[in-house]
C-alpha positions in Angstrom: 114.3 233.7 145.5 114.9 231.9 142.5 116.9 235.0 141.1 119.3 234.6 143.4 119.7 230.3 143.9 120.0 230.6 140.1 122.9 233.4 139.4 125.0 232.1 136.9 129.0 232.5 137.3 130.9 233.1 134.0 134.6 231.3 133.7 137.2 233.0 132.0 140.1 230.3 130.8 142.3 233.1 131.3 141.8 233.9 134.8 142.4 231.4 138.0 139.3 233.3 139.5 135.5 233.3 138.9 133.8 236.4 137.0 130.6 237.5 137.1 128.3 238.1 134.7 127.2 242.0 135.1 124.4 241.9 132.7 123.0 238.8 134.5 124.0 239.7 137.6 121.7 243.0 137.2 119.1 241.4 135.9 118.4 239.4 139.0 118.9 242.0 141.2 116.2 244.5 139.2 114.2 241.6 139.5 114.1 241.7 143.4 113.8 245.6 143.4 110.7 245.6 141.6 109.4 243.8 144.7 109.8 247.0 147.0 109.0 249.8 144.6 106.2 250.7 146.6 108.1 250.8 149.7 110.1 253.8 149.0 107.9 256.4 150.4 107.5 254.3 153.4 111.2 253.9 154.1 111.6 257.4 155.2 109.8 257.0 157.9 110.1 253.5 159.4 107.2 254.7 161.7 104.2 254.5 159.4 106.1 251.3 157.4 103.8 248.0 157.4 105.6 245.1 159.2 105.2 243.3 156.0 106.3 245.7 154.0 109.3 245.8 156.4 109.8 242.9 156.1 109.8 242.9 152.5 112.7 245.4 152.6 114.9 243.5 155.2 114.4 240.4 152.8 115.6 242.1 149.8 118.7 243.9 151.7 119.7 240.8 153.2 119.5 238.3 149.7 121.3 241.3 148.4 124.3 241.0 150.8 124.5 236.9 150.6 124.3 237.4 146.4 127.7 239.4 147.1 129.1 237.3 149.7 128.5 234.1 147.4 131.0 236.1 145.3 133.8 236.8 147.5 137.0 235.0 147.8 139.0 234.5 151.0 140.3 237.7 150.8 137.3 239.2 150.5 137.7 240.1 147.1 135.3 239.6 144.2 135.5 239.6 140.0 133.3 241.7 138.3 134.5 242.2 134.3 137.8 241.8 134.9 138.3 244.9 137.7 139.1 243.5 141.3 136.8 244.8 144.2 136.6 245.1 147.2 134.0 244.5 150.0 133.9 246.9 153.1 131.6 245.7 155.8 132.0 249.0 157.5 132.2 253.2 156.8 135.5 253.1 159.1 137.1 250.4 156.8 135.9 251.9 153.6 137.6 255.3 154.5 140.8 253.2 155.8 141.1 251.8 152.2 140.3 255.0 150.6 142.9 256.9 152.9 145.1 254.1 151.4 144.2 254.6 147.8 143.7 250.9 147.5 139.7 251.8 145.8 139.6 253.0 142.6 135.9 253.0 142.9 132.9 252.5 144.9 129.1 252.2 145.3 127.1 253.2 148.3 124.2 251.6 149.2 121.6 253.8 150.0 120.5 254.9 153.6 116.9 254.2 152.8 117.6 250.6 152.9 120.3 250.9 155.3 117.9 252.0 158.0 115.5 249.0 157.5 118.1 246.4 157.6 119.3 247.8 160.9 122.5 248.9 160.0 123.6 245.9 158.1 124.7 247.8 155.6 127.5 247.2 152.8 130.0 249.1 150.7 131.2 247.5 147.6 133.9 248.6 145.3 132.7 248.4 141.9 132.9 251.2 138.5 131.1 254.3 138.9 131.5 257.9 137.1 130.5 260.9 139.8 133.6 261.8 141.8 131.8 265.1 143.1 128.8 262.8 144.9 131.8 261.7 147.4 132.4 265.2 148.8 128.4 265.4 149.5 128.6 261.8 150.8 131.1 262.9 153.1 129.7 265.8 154.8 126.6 264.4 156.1 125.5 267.1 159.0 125.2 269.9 155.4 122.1 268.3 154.0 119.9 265.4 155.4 120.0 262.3 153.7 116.9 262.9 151.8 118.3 265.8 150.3 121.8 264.1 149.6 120.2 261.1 148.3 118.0 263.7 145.4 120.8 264.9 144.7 122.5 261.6 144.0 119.2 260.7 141.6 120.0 263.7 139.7 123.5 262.9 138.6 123.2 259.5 138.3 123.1 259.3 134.5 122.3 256.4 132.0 125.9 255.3 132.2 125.2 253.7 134.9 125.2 249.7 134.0 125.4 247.8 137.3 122.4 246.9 138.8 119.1 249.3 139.5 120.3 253.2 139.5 117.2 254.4 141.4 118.5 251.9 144.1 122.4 252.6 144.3 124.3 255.5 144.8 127.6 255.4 142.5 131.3 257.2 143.6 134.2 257.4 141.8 137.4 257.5 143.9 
């Protein structure tokens, strides 16, 4: 998608590494979210989902993971408004780097979209403001995911300036 072959990469004289551009960076993003709105109440039950609608989904997940990846330097380390993050390409390694305090914050992708993309999910490193959502996160067998994922909706307030809020679940570490 255009949104994506066309994200623009801010330089900062004072920095040897690239920076994004959030607001931009957002923008494109919302862009390709709009596309799948409708295929919300679908993704809970990958039974009744459409194969193009599926499809649609798997599109959006994966041009989402190569936007990051474009981003990442050969430590697999991005800039993002001047704070360093992290990418973890697994659960196991995101708790590895929280056991080792090396996150100060994170965003989880949700599992709605996690399911249609078979697993190919990512979590990213990146500012955030609810430190309680981590505990629930955490403790997966108390509620389902439905329920956890409601109850991230609800404290996700209008603080929240990266990318679509409906469609990312923020943690502070």
């Amino acid at each position: 998608m255009a949104a994506i072959q066309d994200l623009k990469v801010c330089q900062d004289p004072k920095m040897e590494t690239e920076m994004v551009d959030v607001n931009l960076l957002r923008a494109d993003f919302q862009k390709l979210l709009e596309k799948v709105t409708t295929a919300e109440p679908y993704i809970h039950t990958p039974q009744s989902t459409s194969k193009k609608l599926e499809d649609q989904v798997q599109y959006l997940t994966k041009q989402h993971i190569n936007m990051v990846a474009k981003l990442e330097d050969q430590e697999g380390r991005v800039q993002r408004n001047n704070i360093r993050v992290r990418l973890c390409r697994s659960f196991d390694e995101l708790k590895k780097a929280l056991h080792a305090k090396r996150l100060k914050y994170m965003m989880l992708f949700p599992a709605r979209l996690r399911v249609v993309a078979k697993g190919k999910s990512w979590y990213c490193a990146t500012p955030a403001d609810s430190w309680d959502l981590l505990k629930d996160w955490r403790t997966p067998r108390q509620r389902s995911p439905e329920e956890r994922w409601e109850d991230a909706l609800c404290a996700i307030g209008p603080g929240t300036r990266w990318l679509n809020p409906r469609n990312t679940l923020w943690k502070k570490l």
